[in-house]
N, CA, C and O of each residue as an XYZ file, in Angstrom:
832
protein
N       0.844     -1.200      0.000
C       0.000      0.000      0.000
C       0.876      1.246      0.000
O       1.943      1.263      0.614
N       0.395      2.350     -0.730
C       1.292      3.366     -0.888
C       1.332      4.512      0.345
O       0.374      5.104      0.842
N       2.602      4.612      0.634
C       3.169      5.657      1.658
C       2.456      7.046      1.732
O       3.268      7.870      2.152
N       0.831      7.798      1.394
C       0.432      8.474      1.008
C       0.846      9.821      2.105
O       0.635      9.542      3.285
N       1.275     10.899      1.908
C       1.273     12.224      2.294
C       0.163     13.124      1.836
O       0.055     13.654      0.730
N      -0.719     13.220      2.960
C      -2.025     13.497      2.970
C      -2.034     14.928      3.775
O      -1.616     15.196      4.901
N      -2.600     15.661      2.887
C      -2.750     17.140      4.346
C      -4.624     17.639      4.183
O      -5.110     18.012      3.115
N      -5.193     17.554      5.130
C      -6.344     18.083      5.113
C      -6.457     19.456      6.151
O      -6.108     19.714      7.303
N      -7.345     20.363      4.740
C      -7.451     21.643      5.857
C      -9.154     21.744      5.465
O      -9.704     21.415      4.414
N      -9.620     22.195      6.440
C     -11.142     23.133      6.600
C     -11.209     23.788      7.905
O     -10.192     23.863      8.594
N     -12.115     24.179      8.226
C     -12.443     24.819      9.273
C     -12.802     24.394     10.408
O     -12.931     23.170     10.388
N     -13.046     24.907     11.504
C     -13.093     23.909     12.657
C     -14.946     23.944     12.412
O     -15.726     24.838     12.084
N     -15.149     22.104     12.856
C     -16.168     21.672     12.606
C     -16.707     21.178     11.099
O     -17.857     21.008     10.695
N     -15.455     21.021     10.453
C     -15.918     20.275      8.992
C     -15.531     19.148      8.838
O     -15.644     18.591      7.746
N     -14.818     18.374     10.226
C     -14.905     17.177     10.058
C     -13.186     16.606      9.884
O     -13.118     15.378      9.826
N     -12.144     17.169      9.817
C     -11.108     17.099      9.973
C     -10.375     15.830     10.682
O      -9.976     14.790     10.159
N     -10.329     16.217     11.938
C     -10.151     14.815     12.938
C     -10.690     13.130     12.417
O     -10.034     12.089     12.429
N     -12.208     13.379     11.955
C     -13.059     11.975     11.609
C     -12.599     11.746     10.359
O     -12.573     10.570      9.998
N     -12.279     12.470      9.712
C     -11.779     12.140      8.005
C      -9.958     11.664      8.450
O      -9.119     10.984      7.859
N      -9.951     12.215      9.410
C      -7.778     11.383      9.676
C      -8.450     10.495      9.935
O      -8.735      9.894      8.899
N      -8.886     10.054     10.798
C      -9.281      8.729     11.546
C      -9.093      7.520     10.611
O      -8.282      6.596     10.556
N     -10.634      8.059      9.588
C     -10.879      7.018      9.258
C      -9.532      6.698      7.623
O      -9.199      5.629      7.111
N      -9.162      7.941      7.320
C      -8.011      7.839      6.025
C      -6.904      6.921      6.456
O      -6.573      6.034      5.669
N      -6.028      7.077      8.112
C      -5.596      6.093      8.758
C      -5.663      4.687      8.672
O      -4.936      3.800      8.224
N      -6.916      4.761      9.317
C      -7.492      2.973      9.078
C      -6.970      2.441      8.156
O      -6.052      1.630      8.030
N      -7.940      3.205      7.193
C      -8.015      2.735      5.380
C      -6.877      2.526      5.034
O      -6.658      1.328      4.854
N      -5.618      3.511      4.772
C      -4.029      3.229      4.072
C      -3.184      3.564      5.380
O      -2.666      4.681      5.366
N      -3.030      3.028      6.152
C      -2.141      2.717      7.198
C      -1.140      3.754      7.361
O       0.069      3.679      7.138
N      -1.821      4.727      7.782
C      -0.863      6.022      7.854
C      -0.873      6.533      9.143
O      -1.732      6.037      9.872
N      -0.388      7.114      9.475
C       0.276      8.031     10.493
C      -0.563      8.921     11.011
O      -0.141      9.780     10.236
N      -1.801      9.803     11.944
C      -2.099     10.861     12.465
C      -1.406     11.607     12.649
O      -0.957     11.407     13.778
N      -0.721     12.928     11.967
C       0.172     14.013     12.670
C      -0.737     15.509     12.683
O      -0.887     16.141     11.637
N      -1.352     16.013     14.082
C      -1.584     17.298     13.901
C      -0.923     18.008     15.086
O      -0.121     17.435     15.823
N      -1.247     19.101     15.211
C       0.081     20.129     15.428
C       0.123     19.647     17.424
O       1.018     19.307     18.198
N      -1.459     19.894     17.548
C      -1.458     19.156     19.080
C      -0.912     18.345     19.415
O       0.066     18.440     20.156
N      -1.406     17.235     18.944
C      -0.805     15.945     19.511
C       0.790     15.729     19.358
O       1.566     15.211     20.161
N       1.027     16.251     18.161
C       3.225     16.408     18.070
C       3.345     17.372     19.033
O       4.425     17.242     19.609
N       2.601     18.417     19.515
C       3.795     19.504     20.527
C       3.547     18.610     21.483
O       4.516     17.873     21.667
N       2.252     18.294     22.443
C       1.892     17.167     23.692
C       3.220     15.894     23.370
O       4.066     15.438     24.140
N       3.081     15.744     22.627
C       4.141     13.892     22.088
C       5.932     14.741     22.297
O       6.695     13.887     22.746
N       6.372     15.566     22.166
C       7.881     16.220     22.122
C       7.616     17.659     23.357
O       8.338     18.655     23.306
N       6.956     17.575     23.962
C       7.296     18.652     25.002
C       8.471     19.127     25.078
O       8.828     20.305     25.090
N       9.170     18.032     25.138
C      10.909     18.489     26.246
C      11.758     18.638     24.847
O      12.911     19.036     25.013
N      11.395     18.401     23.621
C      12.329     18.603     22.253
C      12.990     19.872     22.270
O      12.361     20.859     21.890
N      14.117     19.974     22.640
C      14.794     21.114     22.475
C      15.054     21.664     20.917
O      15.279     20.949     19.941
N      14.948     23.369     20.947
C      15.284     23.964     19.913
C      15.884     24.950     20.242
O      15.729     25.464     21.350
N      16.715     25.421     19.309
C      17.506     26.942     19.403
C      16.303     27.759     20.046
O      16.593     28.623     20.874
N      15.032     27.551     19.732
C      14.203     29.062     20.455
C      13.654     28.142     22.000
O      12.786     28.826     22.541
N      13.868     27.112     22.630
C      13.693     26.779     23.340
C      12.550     25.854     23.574
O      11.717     26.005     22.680
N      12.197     24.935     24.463
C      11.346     23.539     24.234
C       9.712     23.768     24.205
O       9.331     24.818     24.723
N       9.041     23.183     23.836
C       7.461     23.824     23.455
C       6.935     23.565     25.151
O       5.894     24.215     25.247
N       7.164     23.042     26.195
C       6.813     23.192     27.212
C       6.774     24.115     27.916
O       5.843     24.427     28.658
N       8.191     24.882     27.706
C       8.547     26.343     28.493
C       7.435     27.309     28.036
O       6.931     28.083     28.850
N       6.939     27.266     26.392
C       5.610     27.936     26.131
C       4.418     27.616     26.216
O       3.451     28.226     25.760
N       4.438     26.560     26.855
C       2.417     26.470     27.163
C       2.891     26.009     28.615
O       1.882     25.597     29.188
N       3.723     25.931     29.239
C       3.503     26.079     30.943
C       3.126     27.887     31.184
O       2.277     28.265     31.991
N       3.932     28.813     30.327
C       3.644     29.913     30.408
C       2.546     30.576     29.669
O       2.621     31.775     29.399
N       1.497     29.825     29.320
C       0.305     30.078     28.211
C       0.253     30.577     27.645
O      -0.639     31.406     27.464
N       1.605     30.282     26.733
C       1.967     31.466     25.427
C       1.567     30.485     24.199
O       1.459     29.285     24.449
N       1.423     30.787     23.352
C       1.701     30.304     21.799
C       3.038     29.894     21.638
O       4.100     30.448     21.924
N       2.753     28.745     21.090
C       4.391     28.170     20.648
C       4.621     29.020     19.374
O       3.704     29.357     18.624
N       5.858     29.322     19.202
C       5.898     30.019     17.529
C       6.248     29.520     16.509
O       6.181     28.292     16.560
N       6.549     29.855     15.719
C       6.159     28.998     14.258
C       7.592     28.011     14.488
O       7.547     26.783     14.412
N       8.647     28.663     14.732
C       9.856     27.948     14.678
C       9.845     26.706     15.323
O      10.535     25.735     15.015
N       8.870     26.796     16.409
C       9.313     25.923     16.946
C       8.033     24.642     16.823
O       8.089     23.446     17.109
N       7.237     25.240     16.433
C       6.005     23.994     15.901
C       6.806     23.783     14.427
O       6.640     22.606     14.108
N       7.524     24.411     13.523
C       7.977     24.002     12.533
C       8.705     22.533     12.712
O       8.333     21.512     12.132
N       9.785     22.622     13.605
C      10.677     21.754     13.844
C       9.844     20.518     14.546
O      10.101     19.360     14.215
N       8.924     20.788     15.444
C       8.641     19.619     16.049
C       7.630     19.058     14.998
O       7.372     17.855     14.989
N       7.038     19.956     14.083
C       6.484     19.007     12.738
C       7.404     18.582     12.156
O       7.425     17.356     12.267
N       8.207     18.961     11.571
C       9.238     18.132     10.753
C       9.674     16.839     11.490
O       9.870     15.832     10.811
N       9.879     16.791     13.163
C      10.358     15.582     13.276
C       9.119     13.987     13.420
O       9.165     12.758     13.368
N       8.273     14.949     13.592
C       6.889     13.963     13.433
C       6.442     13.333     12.122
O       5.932     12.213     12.146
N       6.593     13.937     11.074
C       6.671     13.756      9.681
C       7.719     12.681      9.238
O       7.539     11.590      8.697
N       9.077     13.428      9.700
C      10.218     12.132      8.976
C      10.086     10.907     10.089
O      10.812      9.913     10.053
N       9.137     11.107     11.000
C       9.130     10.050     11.894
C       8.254      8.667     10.983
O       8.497      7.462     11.044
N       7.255      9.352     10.216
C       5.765      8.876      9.698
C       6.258      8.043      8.282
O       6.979      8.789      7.620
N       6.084      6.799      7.680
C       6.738      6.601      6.031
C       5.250      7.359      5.521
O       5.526      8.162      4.630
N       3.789      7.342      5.815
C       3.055      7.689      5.328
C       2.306      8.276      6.585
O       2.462      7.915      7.751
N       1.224      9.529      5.976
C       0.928     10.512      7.277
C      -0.373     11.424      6.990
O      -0.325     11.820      5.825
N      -1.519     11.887      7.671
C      -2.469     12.702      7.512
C      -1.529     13.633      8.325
O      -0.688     13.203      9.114
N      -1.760     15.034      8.046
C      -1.369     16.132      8.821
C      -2.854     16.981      8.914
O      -3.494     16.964      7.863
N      -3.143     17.328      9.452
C      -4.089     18.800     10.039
C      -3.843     19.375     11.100
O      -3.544     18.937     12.211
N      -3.996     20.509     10.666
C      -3.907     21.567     11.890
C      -2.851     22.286     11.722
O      -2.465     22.929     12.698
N      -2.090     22.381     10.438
C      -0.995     22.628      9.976
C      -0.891     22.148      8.382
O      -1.048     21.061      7.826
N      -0.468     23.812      7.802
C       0.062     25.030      8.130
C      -1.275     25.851      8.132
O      -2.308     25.599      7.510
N      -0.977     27.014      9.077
C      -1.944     28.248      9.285
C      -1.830     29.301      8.435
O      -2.634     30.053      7.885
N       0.065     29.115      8.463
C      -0.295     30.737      7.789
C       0.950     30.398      6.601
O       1.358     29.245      6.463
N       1.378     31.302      5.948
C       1.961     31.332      4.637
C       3.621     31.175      4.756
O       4.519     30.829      3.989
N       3.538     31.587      6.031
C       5.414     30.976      6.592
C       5.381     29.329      6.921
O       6.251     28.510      6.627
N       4.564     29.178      7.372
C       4.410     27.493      7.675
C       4.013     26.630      6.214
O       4.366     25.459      6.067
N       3.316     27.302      5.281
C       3.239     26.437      4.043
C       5.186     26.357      3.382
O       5.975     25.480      3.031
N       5.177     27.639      3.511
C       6.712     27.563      3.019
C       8.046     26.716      3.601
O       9.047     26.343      2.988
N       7.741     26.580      4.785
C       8.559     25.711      5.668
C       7.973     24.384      5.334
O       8.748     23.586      4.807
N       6.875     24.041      5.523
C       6.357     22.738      4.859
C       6.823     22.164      3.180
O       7.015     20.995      2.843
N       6.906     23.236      2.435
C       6.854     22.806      1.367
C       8.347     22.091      1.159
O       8.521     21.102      0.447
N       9.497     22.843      1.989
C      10.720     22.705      2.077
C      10.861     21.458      2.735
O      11.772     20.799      2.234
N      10.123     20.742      3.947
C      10.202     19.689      4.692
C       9.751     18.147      4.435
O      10.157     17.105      4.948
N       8.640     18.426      3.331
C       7.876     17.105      2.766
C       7.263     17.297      1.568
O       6.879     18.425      1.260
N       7.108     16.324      0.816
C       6.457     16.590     -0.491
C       4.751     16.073     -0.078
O       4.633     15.107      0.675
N       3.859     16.567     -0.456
C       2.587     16.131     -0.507
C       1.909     15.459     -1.796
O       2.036     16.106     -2.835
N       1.042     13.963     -1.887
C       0.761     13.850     -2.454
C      -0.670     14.613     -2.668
O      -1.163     14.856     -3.770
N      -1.179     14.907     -1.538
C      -2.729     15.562     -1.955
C      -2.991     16.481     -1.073
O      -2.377     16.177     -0.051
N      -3.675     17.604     -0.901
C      -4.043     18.669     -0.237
C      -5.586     18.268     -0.401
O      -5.822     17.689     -1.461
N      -6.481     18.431      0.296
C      -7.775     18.200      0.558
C      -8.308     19.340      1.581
O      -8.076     19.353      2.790
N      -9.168     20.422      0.763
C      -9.922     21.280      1.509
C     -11.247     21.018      1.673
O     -11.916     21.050      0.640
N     -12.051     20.661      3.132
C     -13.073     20.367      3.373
C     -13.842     21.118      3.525
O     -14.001     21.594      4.649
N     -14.914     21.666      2.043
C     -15.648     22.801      1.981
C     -17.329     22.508      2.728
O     -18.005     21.666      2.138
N     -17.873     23.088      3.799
C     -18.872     22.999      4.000
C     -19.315     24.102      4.620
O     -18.604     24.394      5.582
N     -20.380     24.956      4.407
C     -21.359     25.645      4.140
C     -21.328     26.265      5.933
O     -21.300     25.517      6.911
N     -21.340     27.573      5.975
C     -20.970     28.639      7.456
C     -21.940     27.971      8.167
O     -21.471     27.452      9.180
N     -23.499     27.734      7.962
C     -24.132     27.896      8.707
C     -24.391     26.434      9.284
O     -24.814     26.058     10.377
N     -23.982     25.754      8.150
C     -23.811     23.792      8.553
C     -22.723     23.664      9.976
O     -22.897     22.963     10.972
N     -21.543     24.622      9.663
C     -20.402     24.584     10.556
C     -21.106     24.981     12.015
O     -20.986     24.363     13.072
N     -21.790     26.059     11.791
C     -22.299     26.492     13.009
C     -23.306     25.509     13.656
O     -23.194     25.292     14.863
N     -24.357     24.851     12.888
C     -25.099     23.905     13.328
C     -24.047     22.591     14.162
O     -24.165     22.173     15.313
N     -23.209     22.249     13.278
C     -22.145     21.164     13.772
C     -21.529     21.699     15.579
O     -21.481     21.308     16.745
N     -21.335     22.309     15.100
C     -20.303     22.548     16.573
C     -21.362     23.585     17.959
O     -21.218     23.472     19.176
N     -22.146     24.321     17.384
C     -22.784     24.407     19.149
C     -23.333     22.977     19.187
O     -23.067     22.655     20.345
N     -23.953     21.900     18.607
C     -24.510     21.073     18.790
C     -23.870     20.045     19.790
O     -24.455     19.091     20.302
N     -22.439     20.449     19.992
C     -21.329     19.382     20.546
C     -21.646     19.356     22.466
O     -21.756     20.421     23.073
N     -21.710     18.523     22.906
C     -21.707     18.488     24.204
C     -20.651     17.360     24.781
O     -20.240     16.367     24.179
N     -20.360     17.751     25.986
C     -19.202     16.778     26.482
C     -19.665     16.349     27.921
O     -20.435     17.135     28.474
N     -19.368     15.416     28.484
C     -19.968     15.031     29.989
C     -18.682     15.743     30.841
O     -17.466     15.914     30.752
N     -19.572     15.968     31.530
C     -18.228     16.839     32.917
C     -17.630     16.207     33.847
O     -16.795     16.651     34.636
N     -18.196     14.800     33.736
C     -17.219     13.303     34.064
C     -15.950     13.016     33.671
O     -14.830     13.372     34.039
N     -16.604     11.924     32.418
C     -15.660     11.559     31.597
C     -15.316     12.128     30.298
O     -14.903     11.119     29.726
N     -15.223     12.999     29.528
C     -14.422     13.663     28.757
C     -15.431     13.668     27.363
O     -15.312     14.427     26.401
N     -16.574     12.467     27.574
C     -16.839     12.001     26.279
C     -17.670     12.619     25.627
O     -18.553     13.182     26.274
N     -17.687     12.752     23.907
C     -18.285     13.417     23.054
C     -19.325     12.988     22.692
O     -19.510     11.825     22.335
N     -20.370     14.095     22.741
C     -21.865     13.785     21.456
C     -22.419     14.647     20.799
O     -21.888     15.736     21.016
N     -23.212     14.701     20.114
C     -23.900     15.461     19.674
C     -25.328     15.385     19.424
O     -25.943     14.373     19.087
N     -25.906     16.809     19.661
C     -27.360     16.658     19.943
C     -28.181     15.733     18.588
O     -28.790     14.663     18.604
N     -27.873     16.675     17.508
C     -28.160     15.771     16.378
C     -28.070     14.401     15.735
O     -28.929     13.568     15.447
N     -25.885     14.460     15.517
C     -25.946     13.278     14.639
C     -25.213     12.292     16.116
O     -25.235     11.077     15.919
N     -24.746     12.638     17.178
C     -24.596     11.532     17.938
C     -25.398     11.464     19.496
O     -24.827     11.054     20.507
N     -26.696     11.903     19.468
C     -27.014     12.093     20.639
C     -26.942     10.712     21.624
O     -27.000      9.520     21.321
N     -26.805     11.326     22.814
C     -26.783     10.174     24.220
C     -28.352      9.072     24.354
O     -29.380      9.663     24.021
N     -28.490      7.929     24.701
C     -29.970      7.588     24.759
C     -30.713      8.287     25.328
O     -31.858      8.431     24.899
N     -30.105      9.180     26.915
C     -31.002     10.032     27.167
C     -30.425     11.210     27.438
O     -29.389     11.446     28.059
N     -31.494     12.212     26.711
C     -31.370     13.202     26.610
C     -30.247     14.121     28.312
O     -30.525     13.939     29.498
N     -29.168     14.944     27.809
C     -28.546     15.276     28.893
C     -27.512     14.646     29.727
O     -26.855     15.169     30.627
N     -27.461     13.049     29.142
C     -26.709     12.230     30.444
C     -25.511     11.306     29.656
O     -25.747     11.063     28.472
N     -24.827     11.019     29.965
C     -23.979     10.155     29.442
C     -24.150      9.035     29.178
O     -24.688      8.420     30.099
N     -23.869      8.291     28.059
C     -24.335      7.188     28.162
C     -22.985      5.692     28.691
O     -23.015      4.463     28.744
N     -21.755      7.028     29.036
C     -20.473      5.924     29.260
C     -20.232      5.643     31.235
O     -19.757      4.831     32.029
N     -20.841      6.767     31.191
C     -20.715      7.059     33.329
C     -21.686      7.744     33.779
O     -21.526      8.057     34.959
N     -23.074      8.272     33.093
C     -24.269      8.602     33.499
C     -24.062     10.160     34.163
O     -24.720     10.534     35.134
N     -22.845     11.173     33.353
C     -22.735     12.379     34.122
C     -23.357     13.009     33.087
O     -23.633     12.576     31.968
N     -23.588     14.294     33.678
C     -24.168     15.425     32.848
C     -23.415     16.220     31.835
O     -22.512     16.917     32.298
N     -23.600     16.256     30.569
C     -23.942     16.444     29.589
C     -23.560     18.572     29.306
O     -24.273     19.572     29.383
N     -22.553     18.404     29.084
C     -23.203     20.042     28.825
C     -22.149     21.019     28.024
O     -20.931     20.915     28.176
N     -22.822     22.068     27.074
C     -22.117     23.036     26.051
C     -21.087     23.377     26.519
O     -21.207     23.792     27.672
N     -19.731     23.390     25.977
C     -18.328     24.407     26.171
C     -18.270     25.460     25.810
O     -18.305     25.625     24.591
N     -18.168     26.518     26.605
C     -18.238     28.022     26.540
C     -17.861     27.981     24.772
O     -18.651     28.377     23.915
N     -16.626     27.472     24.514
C     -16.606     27.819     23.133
C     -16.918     27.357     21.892
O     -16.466     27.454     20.751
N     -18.239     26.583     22.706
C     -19.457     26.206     21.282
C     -20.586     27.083     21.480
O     -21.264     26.286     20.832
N     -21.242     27.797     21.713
C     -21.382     29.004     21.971
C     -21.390     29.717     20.892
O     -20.362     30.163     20.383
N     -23.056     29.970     20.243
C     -23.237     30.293     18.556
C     -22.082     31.278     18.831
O     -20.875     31.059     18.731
N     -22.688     32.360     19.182
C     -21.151     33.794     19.234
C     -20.037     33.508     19.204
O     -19.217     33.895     18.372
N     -19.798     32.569     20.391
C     -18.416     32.469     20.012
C     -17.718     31.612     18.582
O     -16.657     31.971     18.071
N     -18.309     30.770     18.222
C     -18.601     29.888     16.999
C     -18.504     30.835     15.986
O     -17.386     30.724     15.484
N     -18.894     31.368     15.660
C     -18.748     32.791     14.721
C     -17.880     32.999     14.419
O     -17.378     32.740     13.325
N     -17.158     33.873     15.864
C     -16.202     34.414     16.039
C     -15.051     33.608     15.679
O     -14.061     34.160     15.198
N     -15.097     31.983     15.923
C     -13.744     31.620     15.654
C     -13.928     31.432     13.965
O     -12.984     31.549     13.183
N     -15.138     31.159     13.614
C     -14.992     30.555     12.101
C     -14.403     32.236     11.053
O     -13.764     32.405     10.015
N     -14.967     33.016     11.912
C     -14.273     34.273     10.816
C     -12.800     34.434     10.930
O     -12.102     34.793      9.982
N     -12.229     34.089     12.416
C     -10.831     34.075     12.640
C     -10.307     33.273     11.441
O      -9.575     33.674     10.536
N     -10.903     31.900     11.649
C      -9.868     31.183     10.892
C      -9.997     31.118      9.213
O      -9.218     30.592      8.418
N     -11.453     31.951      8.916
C     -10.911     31.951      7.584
C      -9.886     33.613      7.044
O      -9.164     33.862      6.079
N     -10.306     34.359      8.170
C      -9.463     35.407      7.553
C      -7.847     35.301      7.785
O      -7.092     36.049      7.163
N      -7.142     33.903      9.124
C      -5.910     33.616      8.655
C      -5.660     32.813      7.325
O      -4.921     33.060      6.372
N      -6.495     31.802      7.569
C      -6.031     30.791      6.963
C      -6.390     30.896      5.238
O      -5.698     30.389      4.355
N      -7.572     31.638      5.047
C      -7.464     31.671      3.064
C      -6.214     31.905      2.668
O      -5.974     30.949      1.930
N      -5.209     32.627      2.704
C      -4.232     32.748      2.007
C      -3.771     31.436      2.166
O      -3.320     31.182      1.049
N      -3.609     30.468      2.849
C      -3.190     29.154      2.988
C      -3.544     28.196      1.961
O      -2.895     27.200      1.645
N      -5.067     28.757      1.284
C      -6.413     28.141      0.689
C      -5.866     28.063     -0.386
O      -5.769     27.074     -1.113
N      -5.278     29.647     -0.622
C      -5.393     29.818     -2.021
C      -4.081     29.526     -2.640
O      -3.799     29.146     -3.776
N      -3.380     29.785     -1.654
C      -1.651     29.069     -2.283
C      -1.994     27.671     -2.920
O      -1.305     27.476     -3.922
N      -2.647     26.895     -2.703
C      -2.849     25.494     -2.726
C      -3.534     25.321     -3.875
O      -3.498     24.360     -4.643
N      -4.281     26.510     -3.952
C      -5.516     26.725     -5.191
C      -4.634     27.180     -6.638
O      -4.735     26.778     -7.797
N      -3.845     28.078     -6.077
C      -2.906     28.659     -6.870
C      -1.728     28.038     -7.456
O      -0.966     28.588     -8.252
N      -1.631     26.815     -6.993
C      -0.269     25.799     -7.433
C      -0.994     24.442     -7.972
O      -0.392     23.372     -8.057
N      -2.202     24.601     -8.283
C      -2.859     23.580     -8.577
C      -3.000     22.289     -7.797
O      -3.629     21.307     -8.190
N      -2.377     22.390     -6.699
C      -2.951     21.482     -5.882
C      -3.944     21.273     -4.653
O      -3.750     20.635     -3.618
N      -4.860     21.864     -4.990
C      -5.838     22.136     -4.230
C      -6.832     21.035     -4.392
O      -7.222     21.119     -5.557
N      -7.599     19.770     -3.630
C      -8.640     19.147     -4.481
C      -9.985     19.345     -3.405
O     -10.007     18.702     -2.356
N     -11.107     20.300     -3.770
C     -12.114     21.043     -3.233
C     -13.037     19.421     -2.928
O     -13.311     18.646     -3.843
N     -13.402     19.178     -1.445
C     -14.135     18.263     -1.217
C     -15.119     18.554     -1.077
O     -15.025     19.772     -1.224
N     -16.639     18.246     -0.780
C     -17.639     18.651     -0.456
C     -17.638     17.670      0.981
O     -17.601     16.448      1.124
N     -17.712     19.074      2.195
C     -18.116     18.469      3.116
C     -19.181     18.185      3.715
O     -18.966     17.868      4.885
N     -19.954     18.169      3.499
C     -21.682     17.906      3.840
C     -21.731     16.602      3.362
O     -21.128     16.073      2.429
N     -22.883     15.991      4.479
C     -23.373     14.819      4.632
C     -22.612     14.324      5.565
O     -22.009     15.010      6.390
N     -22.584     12.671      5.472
C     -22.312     11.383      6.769
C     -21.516     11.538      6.578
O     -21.345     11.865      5.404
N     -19.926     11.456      7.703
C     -18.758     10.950      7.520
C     -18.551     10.008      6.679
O     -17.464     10.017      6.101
N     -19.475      8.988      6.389
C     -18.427      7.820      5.532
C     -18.560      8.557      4.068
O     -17.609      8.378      3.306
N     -19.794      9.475      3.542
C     -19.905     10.198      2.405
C     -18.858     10.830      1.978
O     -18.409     10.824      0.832
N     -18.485     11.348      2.847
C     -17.371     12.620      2.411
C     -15.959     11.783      2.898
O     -14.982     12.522      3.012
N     -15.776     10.653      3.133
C     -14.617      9.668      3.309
C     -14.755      8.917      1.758
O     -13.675      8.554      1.291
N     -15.693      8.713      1.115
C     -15.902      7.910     -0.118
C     -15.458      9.169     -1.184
O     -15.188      8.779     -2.320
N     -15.384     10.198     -1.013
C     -15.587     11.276     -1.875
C     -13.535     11.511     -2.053
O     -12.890     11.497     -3.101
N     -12.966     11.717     -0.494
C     -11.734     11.487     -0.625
C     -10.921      9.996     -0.869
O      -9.740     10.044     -1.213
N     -11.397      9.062     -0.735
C     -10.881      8.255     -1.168
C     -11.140      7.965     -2.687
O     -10.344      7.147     -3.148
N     -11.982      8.400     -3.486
C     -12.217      8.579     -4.885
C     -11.001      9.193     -5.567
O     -10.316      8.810     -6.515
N     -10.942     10.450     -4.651
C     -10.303     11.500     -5.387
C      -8.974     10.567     -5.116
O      -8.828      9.828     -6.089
N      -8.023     10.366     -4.189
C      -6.826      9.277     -4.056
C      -6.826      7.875     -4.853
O      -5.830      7.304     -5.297
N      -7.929      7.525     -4.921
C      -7.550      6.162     -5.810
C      -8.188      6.212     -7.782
O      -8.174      5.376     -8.686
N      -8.743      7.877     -7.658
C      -8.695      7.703     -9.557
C      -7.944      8.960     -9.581
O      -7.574      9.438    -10.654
C-alpha cells in the first residue's frame, strides 16, 4: 500500500479529525496534527527553546518551533495525515521545504452547517466524552451514556463564540487556501453529509 502524504485543511467543525481517523485505518498512515506532536515532544529542544517552556507559560508556541517539532513527526511517519498545519503562509513555506505532498484536501462545508455542527457538541463533565445533539445524541437526553454524568455546552461552542472563531480562521487561513488553489494542488471536497460520504468522496479523489 502506498506511503500516502495526505494534508487536510477546513475549518473547525468540517470534520477534519473523523476524516484522519478514518483515512488512517483505510491506508495505514500516520495521524500528525500540530497538538498531539507539541503534547508527544514537550521536552524537544530547539535553538528558540522547548514547546513546554511555552504552554507552561500560556503562550503560543511560535512557528519555529512547531515548525521543527512538525518536521520531526513527519520524517518520523513513512506515510501521514497532517491537520492543523500550516496556518499561515510561513508554515506552508517551511512545509513545502520539509515534505512533499501527495494531496491537499480542503473540506468545503457551508458557514451555517459549521455552526449547526459545533454548538450542537456536548461533552460530559465526568468523563471527557463526546456527542452530539443531532448526529450523535446520548440515549437520554442530557446524560452520558459511558458514566451517566451530565452532559453540557463548552463556553466555546457558543453560537457567538462559533462565529467568532470561524471568521478568525478563515481570515488567517485563506491565504493558505489559495496558495494550494494557486499551485494547482488544491482538491475542493464537499463536506456535507455522513462521515463515511465525504470519506468515499476522498478516497475517490486518491484512488482515480
Amino acid at each position: 500500500m502506498a506511503d500516502y502524504h495526505l494534508l487536510l485543511l477546513g475549518p473547525p467543525g468540517a470534520g477534519k479529525g473523523t476524516q484522519a481517523t478514518k483515512l488512517c485505518e483505510e491506508y495505514d498512515l500516520d495521524h500528525v496534527s500540530t497538538g498531539d506532536a507539541l503534547r508527544a515532544n514537550k521536552d524537544m529542544e530547539t535553538e528558540y527553546g522547548t514547546p513546554r517552556s511555552f504552554m507552561e507559560a500560556g503562550e503560543l508556541v511560535p512557528d519555529e518551533v512547531v515548525n521543527k517539532v512538525l518536521e520531526a513527526a513527519l520524517n518520523d511517519a513513512d506515510g501521514y495525515v497532517l491537520d492543523g498545519y500550516p496556518r499561515n503562509l510561513d508554515q506552508v513555506a517551511f512545509l513545502d521545504d520539509a515534505t512533499d505532498l501527495d494531496y491537499v484536501f480542503f473540506l468545503d462545508v457551508d458557514r451555517d452547517v459549521l455552526v449547526d455542527r459545533l454548538t450542537g457538541r456536548r461533552v460530559c463533565t465526568e468523563c471527557g466524552e463526546n456527542y452530539h445533539v443531532e448526529f450523535a445524541p446520548p440515549e437520554e437526553a442530557g446524560v452520558c451514556d459511558i458514566c451517566g454524568g451530565d452532559l453540557h455546552q463548552r463556553d466555546d461552542d457558543e453560537e457567538d463564540v462559533v462565529r467568532d472563531r470561524l471568521e478568525v480562521y478563515e481570515e488567517n487561513t485563506e491565504p493558505v487556501i489559495e496558495h494550494y488553489r494557486e499551485t494547482g494542488d488544491l482538491v475542493e471536497v464537499d463536506g456535507e453529509g455522513s462521515p463515511d460520504d465525504v470519506f468515499d468522496r476522498i478516497a475517490d479523489a486518491i484512488e482515480n
